[in-house]
C-alpha positions as CSV (number, residue, x, y, z in Angstrom):
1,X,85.3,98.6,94.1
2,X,85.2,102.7,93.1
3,X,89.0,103.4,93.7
4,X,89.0,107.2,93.9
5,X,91.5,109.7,94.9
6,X,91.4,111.6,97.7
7,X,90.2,114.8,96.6
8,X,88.5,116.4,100.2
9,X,88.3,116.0,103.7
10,X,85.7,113.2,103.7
11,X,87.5,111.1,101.5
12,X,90.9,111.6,103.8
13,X,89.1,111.2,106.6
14,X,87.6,107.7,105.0
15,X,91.4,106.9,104.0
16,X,92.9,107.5,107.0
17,X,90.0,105.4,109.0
18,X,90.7,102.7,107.2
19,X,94.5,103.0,107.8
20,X,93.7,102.9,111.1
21,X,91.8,100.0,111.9
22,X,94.0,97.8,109.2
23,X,97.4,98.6,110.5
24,X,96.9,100.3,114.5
25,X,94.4,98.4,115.6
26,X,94.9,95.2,113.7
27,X,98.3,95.1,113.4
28,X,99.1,97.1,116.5
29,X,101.9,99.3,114.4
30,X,102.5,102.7,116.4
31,X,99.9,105.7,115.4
32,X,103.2,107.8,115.4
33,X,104.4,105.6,112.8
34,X,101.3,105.0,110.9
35,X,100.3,108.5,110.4
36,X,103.2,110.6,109.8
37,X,105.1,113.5,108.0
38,X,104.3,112.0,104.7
39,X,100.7,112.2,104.7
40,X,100.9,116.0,103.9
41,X,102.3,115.6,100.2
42,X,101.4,112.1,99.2
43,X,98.5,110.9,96.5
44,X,96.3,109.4,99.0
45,X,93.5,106.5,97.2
46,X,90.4,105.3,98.8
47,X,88.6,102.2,98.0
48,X,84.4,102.1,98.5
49,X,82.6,98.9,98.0
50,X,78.4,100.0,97.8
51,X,79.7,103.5,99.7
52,X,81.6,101.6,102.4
53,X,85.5,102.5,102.5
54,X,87.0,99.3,102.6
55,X,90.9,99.9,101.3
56,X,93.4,102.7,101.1
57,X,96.7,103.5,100.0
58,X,99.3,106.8,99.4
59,X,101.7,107.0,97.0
60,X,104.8,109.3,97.0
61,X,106.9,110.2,93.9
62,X,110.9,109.5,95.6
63,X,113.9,109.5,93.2
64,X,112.1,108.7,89.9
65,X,109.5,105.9,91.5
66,X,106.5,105.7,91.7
67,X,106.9,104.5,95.6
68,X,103.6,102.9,97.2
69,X,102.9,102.9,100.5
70,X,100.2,102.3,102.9
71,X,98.6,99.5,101.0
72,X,95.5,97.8,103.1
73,X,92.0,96.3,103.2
74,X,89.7,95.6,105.6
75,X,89.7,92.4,107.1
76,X,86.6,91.2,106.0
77,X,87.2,92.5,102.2
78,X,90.8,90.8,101.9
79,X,90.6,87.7,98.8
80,X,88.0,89.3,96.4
81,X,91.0,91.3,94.6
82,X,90.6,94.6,95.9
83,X,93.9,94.7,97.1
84,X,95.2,93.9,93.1
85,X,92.6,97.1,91.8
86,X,94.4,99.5,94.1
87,X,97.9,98.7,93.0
88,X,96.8,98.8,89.4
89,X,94.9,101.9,90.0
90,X,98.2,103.3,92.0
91,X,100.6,101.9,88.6
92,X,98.3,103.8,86.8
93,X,98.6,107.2,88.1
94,X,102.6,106.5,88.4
95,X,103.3,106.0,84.6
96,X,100.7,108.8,84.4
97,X,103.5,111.2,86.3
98,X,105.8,109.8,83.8
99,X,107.9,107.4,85.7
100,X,108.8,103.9,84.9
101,X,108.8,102.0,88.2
102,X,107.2,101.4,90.7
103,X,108.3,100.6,94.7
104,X,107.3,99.5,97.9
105,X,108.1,97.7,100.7
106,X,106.0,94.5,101.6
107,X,105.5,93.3,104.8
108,X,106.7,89.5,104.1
109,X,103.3,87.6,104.2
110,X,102.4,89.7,101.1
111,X,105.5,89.3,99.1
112,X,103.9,86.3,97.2
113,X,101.0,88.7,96.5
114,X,103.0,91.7,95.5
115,X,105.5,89.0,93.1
116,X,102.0,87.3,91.1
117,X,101.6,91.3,90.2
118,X,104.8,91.3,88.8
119,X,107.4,93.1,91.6
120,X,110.7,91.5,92.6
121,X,112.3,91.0,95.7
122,X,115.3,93.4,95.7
123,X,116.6,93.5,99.5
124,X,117.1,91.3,102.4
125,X,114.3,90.9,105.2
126,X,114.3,94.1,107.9
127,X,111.9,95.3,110.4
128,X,109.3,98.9,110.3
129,X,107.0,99.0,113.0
130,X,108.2,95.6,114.5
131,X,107.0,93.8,111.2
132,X,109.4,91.9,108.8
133,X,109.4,93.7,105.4
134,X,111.2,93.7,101.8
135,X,111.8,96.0,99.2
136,X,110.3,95.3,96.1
137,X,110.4,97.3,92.4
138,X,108.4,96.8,89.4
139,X,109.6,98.2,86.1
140,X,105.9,99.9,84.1
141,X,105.9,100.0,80.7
């Protein structure tokens, strides 16, 4: 997968399609939710398998973490690692900034996938959007 980041409207556009379908349609989260205030200032990455944009994230820089959000995959992409090559490609750019941790919060069926990359369960189960999540940090080196 080419992980790039989002440097025009194109690429945004790509991004925010593929937000869309993973986490409004799919998922049925709220578009006011989905797409909000945040969009404006955060590192947005899109992820193109032979031109295709299959996977997206944003990152946000919040009290000296590296704080990733956003994280998804098409359906029919999901189990070939993609998923794993944005969060490294997202790490990267955080130590990058010069920050030594990273942070999100997982919707709970991915919490096994976010803890065999190394994050750690720091907070008790709560719902965003109607779908259970936890807080999870990874210290970068």
């Amino acid at each position: 997968m080419l992980i790039e980041n989002v440097e025009n409207e194109q690429q945004l556009k790509d991004a925010f399609g593929v937000r869309r379908t993973v986490f409004i349609e799919e998922q049925q989260v709220p578009e006011d939710l989905e797409l909000d205030e945040h969009d404006d200032t955060a590192v947005h990455f899109i992820g193109y398998e032979n031109k295709q944009p299959i996977a997206a994230a944003r990152l946000r820089f919040v009290n000296e973490n590296g704080k990733l959000e956003r994280i998804c995959v098409q359906k029919d992409f999901r189990g070939q690692s993609f998923g794993k090559q944005m969060i490294e490609a997202m790490e990267k750019r955080i130590r990058k900034e010069g920050l030594k941790q990273a942070k999100l919060n997982a919707q709970t069926h991915a919490e096994e996938f976010y803890r065999a990359l190394g994050y750690e369960t720091i907070s008790g189960e709560f719902m965003d959007a109607g779908i259970p999540h936890v807080t999870m940090i990874k210290k970068l080196d």
